[in-house]
C-alpha positions in Angstrom: 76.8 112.0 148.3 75.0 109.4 145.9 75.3 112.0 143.1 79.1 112.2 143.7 79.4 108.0 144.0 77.4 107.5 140.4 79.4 110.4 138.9 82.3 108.6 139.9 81.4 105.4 138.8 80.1 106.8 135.5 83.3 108.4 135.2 85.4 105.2 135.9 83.3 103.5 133.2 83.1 105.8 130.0 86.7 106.8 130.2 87.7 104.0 129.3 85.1 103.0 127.2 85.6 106.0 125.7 89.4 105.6 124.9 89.0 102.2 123.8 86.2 103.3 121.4 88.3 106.1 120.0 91.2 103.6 119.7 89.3 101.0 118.1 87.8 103.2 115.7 91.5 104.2 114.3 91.4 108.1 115.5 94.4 107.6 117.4 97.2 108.7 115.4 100.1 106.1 115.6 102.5 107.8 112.5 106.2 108.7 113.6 105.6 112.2 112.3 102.6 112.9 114.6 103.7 113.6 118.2 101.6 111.4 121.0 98.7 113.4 123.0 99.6 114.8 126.0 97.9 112.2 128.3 99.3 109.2 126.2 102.7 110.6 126.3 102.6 111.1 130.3 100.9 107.7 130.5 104.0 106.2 128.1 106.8 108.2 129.9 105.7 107.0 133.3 105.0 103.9 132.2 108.7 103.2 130.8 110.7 104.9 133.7 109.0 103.1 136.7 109.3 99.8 134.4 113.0 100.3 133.8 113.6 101.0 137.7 111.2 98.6 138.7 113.0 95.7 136.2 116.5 96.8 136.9 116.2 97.0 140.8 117.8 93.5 141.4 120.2 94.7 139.2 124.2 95.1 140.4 126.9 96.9 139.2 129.7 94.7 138.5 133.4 95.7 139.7 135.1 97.6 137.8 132.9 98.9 135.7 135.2 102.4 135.2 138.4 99.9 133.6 139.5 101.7 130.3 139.7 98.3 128.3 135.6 98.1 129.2 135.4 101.3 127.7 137.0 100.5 124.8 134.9 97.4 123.9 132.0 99.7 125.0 132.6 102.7 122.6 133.0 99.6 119.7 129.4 98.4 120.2 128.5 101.7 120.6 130.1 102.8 117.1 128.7 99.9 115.5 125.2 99.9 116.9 124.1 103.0 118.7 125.4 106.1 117.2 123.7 105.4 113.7 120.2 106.2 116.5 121.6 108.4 118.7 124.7 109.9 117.6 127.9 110.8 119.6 130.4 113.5 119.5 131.0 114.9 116.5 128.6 112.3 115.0 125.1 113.3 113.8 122.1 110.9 114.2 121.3 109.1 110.6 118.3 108.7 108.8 116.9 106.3 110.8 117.7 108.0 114.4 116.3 111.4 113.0 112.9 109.6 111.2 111.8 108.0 114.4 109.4 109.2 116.6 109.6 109.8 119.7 113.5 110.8 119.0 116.9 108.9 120.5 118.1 110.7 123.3 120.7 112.2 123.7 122.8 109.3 125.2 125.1 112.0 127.0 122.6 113.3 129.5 121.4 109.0 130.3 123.7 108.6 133.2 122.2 111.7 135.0 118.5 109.8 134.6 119.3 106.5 134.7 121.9 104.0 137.3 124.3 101.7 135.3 121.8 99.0 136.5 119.1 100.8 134.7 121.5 101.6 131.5 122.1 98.0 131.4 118.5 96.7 131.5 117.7 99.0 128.8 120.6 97.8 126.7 119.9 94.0 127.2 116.1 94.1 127.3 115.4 97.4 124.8 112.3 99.4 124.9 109.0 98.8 123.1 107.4 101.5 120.5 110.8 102.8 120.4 112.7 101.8 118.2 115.5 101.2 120.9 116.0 96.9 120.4 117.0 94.6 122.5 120.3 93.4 122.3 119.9 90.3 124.6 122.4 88.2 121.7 125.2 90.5 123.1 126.6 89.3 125.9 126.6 90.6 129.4 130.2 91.7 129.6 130.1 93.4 126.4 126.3 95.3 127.3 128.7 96.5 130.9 131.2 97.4 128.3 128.5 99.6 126.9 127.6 101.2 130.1 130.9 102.1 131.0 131.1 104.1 128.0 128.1 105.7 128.5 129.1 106.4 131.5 132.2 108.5 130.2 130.1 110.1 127.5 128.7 113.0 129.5 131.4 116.0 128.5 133.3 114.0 126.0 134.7 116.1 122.9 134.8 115.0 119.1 138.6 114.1 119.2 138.0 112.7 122.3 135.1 109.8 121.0 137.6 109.8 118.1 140.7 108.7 120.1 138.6 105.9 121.8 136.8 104.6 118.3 140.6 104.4 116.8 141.8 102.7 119.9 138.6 100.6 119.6 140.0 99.6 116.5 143.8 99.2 116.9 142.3 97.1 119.6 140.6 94.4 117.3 137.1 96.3 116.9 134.7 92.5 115.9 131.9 94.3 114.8 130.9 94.3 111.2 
């Protein structure tokens, strides 16, 4: 039993030691072209999605959240800020979406992982060693706006995203 309690303890103690050794010493790799470790990226991943649901639990969804004029001013900011990361239909990620590391998601398959509450904490509050920003200079009502179109992006074809930028537009689209 004593062998197992100073194992443990030895074990609690040069782990970290360890790790903070081999960080200190610049063998962890932090270039965007090398992929994390395995541990790091499990420690990362669950570190960001019990954040975002632990931040966002206070969270509510504001009524009518599924009003087309939402998603209209939704797929503008979207156009304007997100697409150049993550794409959309019939859009391909740009040089700066496809160089970082780890990748954009794809924002289609977000509303399976994540509540609007969740979407929307993300959006306003952005994500560290990313690239995804914060966009807390937007306004609420306009991040919603976002939501609700990514809410409507699952399934949604070329000409569809098309229709809704051009209507975005006839609309008064105020991003530059």
């Amino acid at each position: 039993m004593r062998t197992a309690i100073a194992s443990l303890l030895m074990a609690v103690l040069v782990v970290p030691l360890a790790a903070g050794a081999l960080i200190y010493a610049g063998l962890y790799d932090v270039a965007a072209t090398t992929p994390h470790w395995l541990v790091a990226r499990a420690i990362l991943e669950t570190a960001r999605v019990r954040s975002i649901k632990a931040h966002a639990s206070g969270l509510e969804t504001p009524l009518g959240l599924e009003d087309p004029a939402k998603v209209l001013i939704g797929v503008e900011h979207y156009a304007a800020h997100c697409a150049v990361c993550h794409g959309a239909p019939g859009v391909p990620k740009g040089d700066i979406g496809r160089g970082l590391y780890p990748q954009p998601p794809d924002l289609a398959k977000m509303p399976s992982l994540y509540s609007p509450p969740e979407l929307f904490w993300i959006l306003k509050h952005g994500i560290k060693m990313t690239g995804m920003p914060a966009w807390r200079d937007h306004t609420d009502d306009e991040l919603w706006a976002t939501v609700a179109f990514l809410e409507k992006l699952p399934g949604m074809s070329e000409q569809d995203y098309a229709r809704l930028v051009m209507a975005s537009m006839a609309h008064g689209g105020h991003h530059d």
